[in-house]
C-alpha positions in Angstrom: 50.9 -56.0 29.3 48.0 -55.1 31.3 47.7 -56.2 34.6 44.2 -56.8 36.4 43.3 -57.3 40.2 40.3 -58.6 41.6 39.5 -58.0 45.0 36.7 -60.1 47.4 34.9 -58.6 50.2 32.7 -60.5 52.2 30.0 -58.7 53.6 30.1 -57.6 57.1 27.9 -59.1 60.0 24.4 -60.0 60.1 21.8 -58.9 63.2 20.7 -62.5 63.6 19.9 -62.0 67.7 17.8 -65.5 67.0 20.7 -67.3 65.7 18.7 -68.4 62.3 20.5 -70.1 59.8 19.3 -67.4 57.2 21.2 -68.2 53.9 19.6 -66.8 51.1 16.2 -65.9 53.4 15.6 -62.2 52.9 15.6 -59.5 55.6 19.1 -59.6 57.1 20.6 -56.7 57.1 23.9 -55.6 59.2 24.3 -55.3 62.3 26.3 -52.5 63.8 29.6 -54.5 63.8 28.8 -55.3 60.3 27.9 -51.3 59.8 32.1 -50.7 61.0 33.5 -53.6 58.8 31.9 -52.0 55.8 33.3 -48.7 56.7 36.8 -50.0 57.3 36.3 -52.0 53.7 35.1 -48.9 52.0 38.6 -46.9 53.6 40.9 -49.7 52.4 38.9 -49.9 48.8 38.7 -46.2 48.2 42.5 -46.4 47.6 42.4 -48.1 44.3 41.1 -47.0 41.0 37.6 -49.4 40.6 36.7 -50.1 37.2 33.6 -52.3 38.5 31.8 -53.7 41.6 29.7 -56.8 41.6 27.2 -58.2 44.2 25.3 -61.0 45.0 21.4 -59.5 45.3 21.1 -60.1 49.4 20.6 -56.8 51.3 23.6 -57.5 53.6 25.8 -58.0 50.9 24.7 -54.9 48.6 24.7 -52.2 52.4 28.7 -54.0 52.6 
């Protein structure tokens, strides 16, 4: 039996000093909280053999 595991990762936080509500508006990247997060995902992820990463096309989601 083969056994499969899919893990999500949100991406990390926005700069949004204005407070827009940006959705899918293009343009937002990380902040430098959002910067760490991705970091500290990228530690916790490197432990695990990855057979395949998907992403949405926004460029906060594809810098997580």
């Amino acid at each position: 039996m083969t056994e499969t595991t899919i893990h999500f990762i949100r991406h990390g936080i926005i700069e949004n000093p204005e407070e827009i509500y940006y959705g899918r508006l293009p343009g937002f990247r990380l902040g430098k909280q959002g910067v760490r997060q991705a970091k500290a995902a990228a530690k916790v992820v490197s432990q695990y053999q990855i057979a395949a990463v998907f992403s949405s096309p926004l460029e906060r989601t594809i810098e997580t």
